[in-house]
DRENTOR-191712 format. One record per residue (C-alpha): residue number from 1; residue in three letters; chain; x, y, z. Coordinates in Angstrom, 2 decimals. Example, Ala and Ser with C-alpha at 12.3 -4.5 7.8 and 13.67 -1.06 7.14 Angstrom:
<atoms>
{tormar = 1, vexza = ala, paba = A, east = 12.30, north = -4.50, up = 7.80}
{tormar = 2, vexza = ser, paba = A, east = 13.67, north = -1.06, up = 7.14}
</atoms>
This chain:
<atoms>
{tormar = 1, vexza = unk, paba = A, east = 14.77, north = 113.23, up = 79.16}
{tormar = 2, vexza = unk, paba = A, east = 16.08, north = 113.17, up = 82.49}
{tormar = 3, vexza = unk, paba = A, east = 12.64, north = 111.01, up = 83.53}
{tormar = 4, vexza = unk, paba = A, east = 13.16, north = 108.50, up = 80.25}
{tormar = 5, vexza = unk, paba = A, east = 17.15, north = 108.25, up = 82.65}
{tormar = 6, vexza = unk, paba = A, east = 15.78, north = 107.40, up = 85.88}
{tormar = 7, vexza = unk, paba = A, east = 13.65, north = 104.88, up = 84.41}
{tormar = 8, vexza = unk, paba = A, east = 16.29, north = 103.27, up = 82.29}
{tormar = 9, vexza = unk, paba = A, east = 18.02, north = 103.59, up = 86.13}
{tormar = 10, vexza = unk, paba = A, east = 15.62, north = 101.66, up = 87.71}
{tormar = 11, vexza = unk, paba = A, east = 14.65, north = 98.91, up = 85.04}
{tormar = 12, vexza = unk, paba = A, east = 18.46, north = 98.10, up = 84.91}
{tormar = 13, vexza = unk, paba = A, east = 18.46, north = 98.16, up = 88.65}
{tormar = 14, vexza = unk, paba = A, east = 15.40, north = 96.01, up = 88.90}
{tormar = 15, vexza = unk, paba = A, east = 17.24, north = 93.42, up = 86.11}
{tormar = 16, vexza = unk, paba = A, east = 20.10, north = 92.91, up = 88.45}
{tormar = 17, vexza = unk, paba = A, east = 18.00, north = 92.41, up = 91.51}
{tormar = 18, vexza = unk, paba = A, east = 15.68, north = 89.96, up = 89.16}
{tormar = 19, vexza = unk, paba = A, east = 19.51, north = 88.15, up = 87.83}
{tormar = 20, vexza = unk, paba = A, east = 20.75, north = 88.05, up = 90.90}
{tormar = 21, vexza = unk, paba = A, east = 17.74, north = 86.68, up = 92.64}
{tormar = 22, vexza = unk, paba = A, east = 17.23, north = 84.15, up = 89.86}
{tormar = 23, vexza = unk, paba = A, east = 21.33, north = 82.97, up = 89.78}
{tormar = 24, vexza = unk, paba = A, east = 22.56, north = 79.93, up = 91.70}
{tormar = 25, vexza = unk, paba = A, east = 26.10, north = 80.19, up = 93.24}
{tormar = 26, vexza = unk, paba = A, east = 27.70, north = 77.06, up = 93.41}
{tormar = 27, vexza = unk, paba = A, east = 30.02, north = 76.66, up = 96.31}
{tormar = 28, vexza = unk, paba = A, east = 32.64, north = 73.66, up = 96.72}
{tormar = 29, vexza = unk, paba = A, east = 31.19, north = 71.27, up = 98.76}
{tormar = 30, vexza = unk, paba = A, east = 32.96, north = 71.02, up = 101.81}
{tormar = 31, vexza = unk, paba = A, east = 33.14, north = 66.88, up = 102.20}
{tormar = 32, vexza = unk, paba = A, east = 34.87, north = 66.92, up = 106.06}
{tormar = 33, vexza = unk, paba = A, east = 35.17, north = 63.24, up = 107.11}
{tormar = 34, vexza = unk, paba = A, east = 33.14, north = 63.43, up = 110.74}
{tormar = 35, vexza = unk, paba = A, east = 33.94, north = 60.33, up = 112.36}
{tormar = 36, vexza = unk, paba = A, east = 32.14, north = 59.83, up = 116.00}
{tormar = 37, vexza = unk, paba = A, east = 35.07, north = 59.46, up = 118.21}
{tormar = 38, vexza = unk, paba = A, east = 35.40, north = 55.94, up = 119.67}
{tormar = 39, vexza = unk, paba = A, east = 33.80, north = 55.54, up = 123.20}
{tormar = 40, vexza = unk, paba = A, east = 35.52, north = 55.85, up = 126.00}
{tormar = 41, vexza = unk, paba = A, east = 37.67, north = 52.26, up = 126.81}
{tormar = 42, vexza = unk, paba = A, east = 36.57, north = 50.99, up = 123.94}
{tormar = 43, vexza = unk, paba = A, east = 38.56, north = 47.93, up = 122.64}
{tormar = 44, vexza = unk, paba = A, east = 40.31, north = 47.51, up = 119.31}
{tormar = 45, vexza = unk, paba = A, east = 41.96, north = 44.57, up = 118.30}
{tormar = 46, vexza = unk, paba = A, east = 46.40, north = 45.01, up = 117.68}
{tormar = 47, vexza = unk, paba = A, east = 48.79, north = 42.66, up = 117.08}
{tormar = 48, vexza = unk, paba = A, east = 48.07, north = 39.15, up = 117.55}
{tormar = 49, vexza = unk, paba = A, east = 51.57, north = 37.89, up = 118.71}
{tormar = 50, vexza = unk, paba = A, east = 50.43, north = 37.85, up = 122.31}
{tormar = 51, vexza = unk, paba = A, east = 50.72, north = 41.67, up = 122.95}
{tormar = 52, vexza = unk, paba = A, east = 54.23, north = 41.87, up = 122.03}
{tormar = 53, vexza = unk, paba = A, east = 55.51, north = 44.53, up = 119.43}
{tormar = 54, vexza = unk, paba = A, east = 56.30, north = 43.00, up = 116.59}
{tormar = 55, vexza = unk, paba = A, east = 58.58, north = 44.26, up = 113.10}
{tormar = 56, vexza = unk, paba = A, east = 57.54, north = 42.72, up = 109.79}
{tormar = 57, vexza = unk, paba = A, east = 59.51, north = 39.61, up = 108.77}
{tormar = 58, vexza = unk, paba = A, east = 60.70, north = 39.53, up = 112.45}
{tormar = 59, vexza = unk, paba = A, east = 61.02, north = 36.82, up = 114.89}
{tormar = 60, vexza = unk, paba = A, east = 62.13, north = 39.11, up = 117.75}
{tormar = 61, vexza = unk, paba = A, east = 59.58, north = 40.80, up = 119.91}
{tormar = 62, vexza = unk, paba = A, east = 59.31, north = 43.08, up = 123.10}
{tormar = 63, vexza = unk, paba = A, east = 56.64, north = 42.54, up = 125.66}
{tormar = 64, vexza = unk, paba = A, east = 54.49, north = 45.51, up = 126.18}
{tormar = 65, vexza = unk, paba = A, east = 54.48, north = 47.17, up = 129.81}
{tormar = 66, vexza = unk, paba = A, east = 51.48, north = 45.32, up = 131.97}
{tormar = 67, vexza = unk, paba = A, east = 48.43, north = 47.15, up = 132.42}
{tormar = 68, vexza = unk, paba = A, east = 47.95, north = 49.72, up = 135.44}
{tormar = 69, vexza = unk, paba = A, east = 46.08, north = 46.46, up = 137.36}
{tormar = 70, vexza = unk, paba = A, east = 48.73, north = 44.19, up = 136.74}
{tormar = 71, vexza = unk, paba = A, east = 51.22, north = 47.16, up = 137.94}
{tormar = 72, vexza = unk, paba = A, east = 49.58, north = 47.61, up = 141.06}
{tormar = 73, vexza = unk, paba = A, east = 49.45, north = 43.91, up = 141.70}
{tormar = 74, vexza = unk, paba = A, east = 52.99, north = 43.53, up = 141.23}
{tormar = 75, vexza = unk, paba = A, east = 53.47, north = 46.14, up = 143.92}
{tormar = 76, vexza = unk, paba = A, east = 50.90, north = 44.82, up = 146.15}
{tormar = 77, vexza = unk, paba = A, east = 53.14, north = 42.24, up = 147.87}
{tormar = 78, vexza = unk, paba = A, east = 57.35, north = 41.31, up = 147.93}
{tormar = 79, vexza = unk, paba = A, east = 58.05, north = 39.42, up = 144.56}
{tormar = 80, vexza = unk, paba = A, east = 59.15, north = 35.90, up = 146.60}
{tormar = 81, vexza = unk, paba = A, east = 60.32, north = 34.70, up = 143.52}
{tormar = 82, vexza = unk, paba = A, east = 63.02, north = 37.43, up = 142.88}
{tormar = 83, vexza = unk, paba = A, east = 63.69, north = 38.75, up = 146.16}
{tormar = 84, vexza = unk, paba = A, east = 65.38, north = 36.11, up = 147.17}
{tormar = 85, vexza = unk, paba = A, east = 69.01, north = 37.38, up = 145.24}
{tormar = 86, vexza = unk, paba = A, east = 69.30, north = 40.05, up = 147.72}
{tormar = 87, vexza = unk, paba = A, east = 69.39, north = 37.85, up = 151.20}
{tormar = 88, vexza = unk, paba = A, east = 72.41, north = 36.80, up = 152.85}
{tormar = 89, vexza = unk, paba = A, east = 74.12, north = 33.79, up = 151.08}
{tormar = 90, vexza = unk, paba = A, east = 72.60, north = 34.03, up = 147.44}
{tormar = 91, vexza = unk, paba = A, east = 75.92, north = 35.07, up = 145.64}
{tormar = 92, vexza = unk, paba = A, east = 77.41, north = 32.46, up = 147.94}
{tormar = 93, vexza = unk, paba = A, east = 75.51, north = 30.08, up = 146.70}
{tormar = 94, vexza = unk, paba = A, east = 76.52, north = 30.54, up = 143.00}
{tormar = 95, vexza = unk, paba = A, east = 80.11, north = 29.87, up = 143.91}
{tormar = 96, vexza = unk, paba = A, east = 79.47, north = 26.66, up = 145.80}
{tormar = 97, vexza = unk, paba = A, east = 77.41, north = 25.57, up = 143.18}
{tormar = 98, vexza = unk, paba = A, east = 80.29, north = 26.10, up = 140.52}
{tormar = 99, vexza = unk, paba = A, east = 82.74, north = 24.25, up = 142.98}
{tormar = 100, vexza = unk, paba = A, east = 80.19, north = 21.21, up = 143.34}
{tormar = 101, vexza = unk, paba = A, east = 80.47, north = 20.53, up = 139.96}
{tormar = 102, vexza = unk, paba = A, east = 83.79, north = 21.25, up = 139.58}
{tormar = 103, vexza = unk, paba = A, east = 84.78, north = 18.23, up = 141.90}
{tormar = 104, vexza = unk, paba = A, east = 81.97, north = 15.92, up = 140.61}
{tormar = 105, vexza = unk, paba = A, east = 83.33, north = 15.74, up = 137.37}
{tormar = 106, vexza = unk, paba = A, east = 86.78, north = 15.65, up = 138.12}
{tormar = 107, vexza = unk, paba = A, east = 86.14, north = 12.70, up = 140.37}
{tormar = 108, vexza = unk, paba = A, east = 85.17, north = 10.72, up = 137.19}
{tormar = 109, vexza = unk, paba = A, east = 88.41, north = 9.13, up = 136.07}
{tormar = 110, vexza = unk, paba = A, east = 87.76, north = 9.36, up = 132.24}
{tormar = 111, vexza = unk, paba = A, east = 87.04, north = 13.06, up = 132.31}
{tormar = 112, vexza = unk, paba = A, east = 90.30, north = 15.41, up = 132.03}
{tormar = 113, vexza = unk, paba = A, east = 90.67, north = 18.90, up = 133.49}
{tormar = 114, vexza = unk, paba = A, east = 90.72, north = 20.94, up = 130.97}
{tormar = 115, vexza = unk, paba = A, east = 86.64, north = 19.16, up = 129.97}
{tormar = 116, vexza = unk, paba = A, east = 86.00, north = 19.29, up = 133.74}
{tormar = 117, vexza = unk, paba = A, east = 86.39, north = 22.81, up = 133.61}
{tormar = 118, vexza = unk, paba = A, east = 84.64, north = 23.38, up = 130.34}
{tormar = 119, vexza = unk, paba = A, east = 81.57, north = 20.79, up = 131.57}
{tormar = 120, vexza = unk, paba = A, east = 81.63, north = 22.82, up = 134.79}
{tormar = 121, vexza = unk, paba = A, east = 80.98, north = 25.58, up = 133.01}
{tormar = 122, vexza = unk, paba = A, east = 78.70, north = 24.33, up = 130.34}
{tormar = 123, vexza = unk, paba = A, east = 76.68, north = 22.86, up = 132.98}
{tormar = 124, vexza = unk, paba = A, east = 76.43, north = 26.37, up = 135.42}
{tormar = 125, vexza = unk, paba = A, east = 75.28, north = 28.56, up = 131.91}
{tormar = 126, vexza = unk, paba = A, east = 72.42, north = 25.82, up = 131.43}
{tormar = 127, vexza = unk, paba = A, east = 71.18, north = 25.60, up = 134.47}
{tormar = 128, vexza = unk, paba = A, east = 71.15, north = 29.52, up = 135.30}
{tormar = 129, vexza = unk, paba = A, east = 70.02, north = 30.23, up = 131.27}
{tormar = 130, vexza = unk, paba = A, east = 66.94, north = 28.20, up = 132.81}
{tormar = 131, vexza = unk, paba = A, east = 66.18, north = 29.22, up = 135.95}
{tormar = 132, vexza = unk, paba = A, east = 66.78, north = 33.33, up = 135.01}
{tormar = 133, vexza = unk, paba = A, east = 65.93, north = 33.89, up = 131.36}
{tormar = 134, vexza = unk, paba = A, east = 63.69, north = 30.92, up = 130.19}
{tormar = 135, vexza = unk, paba = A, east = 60.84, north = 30.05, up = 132.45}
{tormar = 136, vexza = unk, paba = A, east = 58.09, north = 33.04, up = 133.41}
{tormar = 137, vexza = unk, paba = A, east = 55.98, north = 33.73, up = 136.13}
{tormar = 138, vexza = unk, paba = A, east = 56.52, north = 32.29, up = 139.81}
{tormar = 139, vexza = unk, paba = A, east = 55.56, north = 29.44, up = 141.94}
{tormar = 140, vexza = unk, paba = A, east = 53.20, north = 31.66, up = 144.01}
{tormar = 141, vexza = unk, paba = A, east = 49.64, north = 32.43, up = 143.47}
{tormar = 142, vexza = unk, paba = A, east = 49.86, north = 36.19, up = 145.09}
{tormar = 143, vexza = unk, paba = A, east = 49.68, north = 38.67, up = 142.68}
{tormar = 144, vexza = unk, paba = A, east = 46.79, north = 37.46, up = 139.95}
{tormar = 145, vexza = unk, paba = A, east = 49.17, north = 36.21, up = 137.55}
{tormar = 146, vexza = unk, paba = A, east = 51.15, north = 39.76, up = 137.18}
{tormar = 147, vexza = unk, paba = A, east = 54.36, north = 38.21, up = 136.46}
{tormar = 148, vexza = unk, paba = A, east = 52.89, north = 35.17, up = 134.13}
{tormar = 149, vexza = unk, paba = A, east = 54.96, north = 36.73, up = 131.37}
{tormar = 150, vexza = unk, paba = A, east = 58.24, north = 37.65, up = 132.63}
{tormar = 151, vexza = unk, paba = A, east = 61.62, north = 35.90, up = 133.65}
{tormar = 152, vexza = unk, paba = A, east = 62.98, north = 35.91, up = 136.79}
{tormar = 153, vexza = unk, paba = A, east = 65.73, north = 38.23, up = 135.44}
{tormar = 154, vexza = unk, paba = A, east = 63.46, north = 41.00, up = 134.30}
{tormar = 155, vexza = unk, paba = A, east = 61.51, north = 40.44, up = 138.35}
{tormar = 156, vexza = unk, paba = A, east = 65.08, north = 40.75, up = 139.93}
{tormar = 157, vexza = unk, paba = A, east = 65.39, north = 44.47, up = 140.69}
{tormar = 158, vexza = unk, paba = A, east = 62.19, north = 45.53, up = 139.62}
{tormar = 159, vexza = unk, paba = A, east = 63.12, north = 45.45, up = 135.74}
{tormar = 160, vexza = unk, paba = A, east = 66.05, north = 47.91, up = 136.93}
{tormar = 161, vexza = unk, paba = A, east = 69.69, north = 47.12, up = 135.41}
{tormar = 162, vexza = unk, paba = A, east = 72.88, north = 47.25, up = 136.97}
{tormar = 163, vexza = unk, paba = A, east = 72.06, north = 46.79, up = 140.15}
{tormar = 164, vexza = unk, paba = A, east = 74.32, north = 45.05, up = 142.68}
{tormar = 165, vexza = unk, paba = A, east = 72.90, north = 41.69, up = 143.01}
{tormar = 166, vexza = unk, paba = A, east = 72.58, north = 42.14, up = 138.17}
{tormar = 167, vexza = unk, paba = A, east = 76.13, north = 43.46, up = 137.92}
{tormar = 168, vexza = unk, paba = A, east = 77.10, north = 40.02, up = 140.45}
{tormar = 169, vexza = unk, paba = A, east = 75.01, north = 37.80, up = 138.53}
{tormar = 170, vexza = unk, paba = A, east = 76.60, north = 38.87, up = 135.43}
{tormar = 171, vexza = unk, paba = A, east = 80.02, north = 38.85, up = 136.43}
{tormar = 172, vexza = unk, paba = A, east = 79.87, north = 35.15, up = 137.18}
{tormar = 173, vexza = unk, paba = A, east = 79.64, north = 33.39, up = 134.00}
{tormar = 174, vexza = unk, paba = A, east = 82.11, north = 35.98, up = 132.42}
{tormar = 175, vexza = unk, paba = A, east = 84.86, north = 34.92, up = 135.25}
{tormar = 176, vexza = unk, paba = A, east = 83.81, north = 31.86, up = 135.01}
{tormar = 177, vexza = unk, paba = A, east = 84.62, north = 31.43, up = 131.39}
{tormar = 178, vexza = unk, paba = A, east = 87.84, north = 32.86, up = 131.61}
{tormar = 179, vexza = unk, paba = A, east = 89.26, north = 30.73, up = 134.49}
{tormar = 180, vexza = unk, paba = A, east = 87.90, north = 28.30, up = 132.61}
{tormar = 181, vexza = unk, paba = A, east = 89.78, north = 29.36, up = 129.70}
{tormar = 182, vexza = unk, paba = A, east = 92.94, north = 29.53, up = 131.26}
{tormar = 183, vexza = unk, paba = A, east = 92.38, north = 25.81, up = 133.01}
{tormar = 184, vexza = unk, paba = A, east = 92.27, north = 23.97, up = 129.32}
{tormar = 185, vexza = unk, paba = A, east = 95.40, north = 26.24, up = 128.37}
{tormar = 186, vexza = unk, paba = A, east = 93.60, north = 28.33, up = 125.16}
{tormar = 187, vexza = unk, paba = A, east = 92.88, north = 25.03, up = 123.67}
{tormar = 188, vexza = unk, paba = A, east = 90.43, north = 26.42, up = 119.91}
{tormar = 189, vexza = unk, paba = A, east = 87.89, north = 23.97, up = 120.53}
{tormar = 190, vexza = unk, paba = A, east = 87.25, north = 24.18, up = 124.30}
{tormar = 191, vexza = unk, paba = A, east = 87.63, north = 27.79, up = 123.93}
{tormar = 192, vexza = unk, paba = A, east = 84.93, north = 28.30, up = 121.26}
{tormar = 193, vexza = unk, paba = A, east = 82.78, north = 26.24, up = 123.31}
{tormar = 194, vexza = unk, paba = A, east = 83.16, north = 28.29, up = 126.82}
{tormar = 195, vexza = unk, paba = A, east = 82.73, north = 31.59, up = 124.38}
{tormar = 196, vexza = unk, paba = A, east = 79.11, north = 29.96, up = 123.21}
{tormar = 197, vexza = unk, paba = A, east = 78.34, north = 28.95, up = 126.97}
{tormar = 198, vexza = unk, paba = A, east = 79.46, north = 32.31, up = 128.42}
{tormar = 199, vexza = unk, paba = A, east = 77.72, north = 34.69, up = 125.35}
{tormar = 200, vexza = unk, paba = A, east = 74.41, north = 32.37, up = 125.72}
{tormar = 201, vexza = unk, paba = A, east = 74.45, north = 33.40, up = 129.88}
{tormar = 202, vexza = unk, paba = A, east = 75.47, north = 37.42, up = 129.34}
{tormar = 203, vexza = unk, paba = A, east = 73.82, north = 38.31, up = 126.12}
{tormar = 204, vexza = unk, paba = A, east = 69.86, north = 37.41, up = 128.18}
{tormar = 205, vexza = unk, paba = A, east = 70.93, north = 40.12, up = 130.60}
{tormar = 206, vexza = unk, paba = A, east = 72.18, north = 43.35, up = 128.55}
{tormar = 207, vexza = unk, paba = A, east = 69.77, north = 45.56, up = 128.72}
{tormar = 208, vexza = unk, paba = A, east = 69.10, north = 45.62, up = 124.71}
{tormar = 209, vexza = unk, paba = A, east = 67.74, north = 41.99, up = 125.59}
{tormar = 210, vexza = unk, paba = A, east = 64.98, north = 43.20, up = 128.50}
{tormar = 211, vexza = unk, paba = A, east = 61.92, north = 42.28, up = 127.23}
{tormar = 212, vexza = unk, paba = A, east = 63.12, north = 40.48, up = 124.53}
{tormar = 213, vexza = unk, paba = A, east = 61.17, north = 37.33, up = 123.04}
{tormar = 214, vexza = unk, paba = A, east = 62.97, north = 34.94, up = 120.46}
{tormar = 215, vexza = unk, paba = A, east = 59.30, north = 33.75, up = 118.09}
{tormar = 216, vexza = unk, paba = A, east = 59.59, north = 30.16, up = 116.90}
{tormar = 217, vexza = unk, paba = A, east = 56.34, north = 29.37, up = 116.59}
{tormar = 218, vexza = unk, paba = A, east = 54.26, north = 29.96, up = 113.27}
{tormar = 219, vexza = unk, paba = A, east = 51.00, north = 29.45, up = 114.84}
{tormar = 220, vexza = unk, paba = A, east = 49.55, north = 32.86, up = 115.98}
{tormar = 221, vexza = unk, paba = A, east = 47.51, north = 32.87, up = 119.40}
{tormar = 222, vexza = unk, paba = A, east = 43.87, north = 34.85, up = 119.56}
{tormar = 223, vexza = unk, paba = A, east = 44.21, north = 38.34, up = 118.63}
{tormar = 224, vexza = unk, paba = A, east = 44.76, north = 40.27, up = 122.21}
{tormar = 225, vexza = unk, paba = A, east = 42.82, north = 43.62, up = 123.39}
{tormar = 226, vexza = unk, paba = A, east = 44.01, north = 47.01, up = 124.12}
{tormar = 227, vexza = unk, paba = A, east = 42.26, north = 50.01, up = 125.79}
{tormar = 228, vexza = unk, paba = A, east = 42.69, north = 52.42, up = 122.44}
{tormar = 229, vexza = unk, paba = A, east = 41.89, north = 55.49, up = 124.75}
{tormar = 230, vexza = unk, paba = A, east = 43.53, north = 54.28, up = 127.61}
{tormar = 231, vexza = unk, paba = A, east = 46.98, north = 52.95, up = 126.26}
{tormar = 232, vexza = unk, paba = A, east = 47.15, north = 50.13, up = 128.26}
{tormar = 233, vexza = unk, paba = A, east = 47.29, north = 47.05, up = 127.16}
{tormar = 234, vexza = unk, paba = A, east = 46.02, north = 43.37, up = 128.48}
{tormar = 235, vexza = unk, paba = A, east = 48.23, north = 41.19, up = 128.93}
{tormar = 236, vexza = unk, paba = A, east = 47.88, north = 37.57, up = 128.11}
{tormar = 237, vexza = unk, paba = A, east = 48.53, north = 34.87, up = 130.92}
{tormar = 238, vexza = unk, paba = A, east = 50.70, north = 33.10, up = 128.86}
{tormar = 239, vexza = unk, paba = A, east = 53.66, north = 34.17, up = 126.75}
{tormar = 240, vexza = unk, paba = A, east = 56.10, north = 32.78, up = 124.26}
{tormar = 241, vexza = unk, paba = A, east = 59.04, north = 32.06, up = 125.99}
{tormar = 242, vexza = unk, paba = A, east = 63.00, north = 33.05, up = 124.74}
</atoms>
């Protein structure tokens, strides 16, 4: 009896060796997504408003910061074009200009004070809107085109706010509006007129507007490049300007 045991023993022991040999265990297939990552400086196309960032629905966009080659050729040589506001005579030269016009218009005999001071005005905010927040780049060929999309306001200083020569540039058209103001004695119309002049000169220079790009156009340029890996981006030679 106890040999009719061992071989019941060992022909159940050989059935679970021959069941387990014989069964297929079925594991969840592990499906992990291997994706090759992209080679190194490899370029992917972004947004195609000329390397600004851009919100959806939005016509308001901020340059992105130059690439390290446009970086180092902005601090290969003096910035001519923006350098200038720190030599002897450049706030001078605001105030002369502001007196100019001041006595060109009131030496025409149909034009009263209070619109002399309020074309005086007028006529300063245009002029400096243009020269400091509207055109980009500079005259000079000296740096490969590394300041093709900025204003002279954001070359002034480096990009840095509040500096001296900043805080004096925006300080004039604020004083300038309110003398000119108090010269057409609080009059609604003239005063509403000097408030547009003085917010369209002051508002370019906070530091909420650095960078800033006002979109009109519907036509999109060519898509622009980035280094993915790098995090630098190219930056176009020509810009939509505020």
């Amino acid at each position: 009896m106890m040999a009719t045991a061992q071989e019941q023993n060992v022909s159940g022991a050989q059935n679970v060796s021959q069941a387990a040999q014989g069964a297929k265990v079925n594991f969840p297939s592990l499906q992990t997504s291997q994706t090759s990552p992209e080679p190194f400086g490899k370029l992917s196309t972004i947004t195609p408003e000329s390397g600004a960032r851009k919100r959806s629905n939005s016509i308001l966009q901020h340059l992105r910061r130059e690439s390290i080659t446009d970086q180092n050729d902005q601090v290969a040589a003096t910035n001519l074009n923006a350098d200038w506001v720190h030599h002897k005579g450049a706030w001078l030269i605001h105030i002369v200009i502001i007196v100019a016009l001041l006595l060109l218009y009131d030496g025409m005999p149909w034009v009263s004070t209070e619109l002399s001071w309020t074309l005086t005005n007028v006529t300063y905010v245009i002029g400096s809107y243009i020269m400091f927040h509207y055109v980009t780049g500079v005259p000079f060929d000296f740096n490969s085109g590394a300041y093709d999309t900025l204003t002279m306001w954001e070359q002034i200083d480096d990009g840095d706010q509040y500096t001296p020569s900043k805080k004096f540039l925006l300080g004039v058209p604020i004083s300038l509006f309110l003398v000119s103001t108090h010269f057409t004695h609080y009059a609604l119309s003239m005063f509403l007129v000097n408030l547009f002049f003085c917010m369209l000169a002051v508002v370019p220079k906070l530091p909420s507007a650095h960078r800033l790009r006002l979109v009109v156009d519907d036509e999109l340029p060519s898509p622009v490049l980035e280094a993915s890996n790098l995090g630098h981006n190219r930056i176009p030679s020509k810009e939509l300007k505020n």
